[in-house]
C-alpha positions as CSV (number, residue, x, y, z in Angstrom):
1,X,56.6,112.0,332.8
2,X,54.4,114.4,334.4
3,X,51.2,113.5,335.4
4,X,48.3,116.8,336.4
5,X,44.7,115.3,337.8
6,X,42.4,118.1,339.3
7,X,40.7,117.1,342.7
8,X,37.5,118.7,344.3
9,X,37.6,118.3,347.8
10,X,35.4,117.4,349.6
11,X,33.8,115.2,347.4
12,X,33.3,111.8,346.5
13,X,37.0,111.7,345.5
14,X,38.2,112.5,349.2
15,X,36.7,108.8,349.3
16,X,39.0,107.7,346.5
17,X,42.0,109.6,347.8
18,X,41.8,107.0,350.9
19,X,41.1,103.9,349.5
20,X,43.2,104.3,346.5
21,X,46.8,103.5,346.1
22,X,47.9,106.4,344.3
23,X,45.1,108.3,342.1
24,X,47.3,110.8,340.7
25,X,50.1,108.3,339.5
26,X,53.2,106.3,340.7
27,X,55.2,107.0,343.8
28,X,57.5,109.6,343.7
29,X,55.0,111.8,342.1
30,X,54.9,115.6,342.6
31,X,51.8,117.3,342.8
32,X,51.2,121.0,342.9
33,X,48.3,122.7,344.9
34,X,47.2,126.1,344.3
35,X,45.3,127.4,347.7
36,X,43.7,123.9,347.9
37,X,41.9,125.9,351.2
38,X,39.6,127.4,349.5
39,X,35.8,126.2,350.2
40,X,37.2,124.2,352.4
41,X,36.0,124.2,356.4
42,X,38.3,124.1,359.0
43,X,37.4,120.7,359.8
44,X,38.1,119.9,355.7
45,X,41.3,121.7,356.2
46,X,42.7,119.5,359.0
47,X,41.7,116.5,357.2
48,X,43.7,117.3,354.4
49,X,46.5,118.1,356.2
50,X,46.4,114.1,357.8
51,X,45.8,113.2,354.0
52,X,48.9,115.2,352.4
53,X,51.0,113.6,355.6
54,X,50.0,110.2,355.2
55,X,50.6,110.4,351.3
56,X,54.2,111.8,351.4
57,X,55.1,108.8,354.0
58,X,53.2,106.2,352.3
59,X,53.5,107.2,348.4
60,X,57.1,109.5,348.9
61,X,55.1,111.9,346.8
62,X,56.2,115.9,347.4
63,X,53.9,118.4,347.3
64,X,54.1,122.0,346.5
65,X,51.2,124.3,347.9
66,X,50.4,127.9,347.5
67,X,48.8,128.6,351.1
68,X,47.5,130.6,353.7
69,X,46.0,127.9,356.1
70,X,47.4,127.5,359.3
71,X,46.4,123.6,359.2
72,X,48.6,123.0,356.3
73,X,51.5,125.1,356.8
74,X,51.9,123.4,360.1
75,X,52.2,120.3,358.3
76,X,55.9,119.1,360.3
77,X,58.7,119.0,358.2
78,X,57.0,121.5,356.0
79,X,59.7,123.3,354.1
80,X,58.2,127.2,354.1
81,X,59.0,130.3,351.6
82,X,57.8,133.5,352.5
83,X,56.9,134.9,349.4
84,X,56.1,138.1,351.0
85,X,59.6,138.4,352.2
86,X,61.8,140.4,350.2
87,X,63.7,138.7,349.6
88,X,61.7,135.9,349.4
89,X,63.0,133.6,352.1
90,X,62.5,130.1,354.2
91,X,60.5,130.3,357.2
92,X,58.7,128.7,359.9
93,X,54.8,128.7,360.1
94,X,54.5,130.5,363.5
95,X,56.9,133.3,362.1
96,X,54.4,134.0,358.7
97,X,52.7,137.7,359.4
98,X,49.5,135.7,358.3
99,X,50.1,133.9,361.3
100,X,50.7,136.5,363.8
101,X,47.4,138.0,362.8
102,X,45.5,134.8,363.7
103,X,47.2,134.4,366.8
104,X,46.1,138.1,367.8
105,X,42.9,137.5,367.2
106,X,42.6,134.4,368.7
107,X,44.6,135.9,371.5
108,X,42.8,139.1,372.3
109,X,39.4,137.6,372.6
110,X,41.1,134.5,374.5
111,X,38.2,135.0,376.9
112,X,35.3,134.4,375.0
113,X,36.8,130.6,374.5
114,X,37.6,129.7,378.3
């Protein structure tokens, strides 16, 4: 059985998403995200990445997630495809070129954060 909900976040839902067992079906359940970043803060980001962690240990649920935020794909135990790899391989979050560019920026201008 497959179940598909679509989630707004943040919202009033985020609420739900806490205090509800499992809103998008039984345990076990896999649920696909496509860039689930987008409109979303970096404070928003992090707090789904606590929310995703809590409901794979709570509700064994697996999640697959099209991505580009470093909060999410730093989620441990992530299992991470390069899909700009050729060919398209498994990788670690601090290896993505995404990645790299982030720490360089954050890196080069190191000084204006100290």
């Amino acid at each position: 059985m497959i179940y598909l909900k679509q989630f707004q976040i943040p919202s009033d839902l985020w609420v739900d998403w806490y205090f509800s067992p499992t809103p998008w079906g039984p345990d076990d359940s896999l649920i696909l995200l496509d860039e689930p970043e987008n409109s979303l803060s970096a404070m928003w980001q992090k707090e789904l990445a606590v929310f995703i962690r809590g409901a794979v240990k709570e509700f064994r649920c697996q999640f697959i997630i099209a991505t580009h935020s470093p909060f999410l794909l730093s989620i441990p135990e992530a299992k991470i495809y390069d899909l700009d790899a050729t060919p398209i391989q498994e990788s670690t979050w601090n290896k993505l070129e995404s990645m790299r560019c982030y720490y360089d920026l954050f890196n080069n201008n190191k000084n204006l954060f100290e």
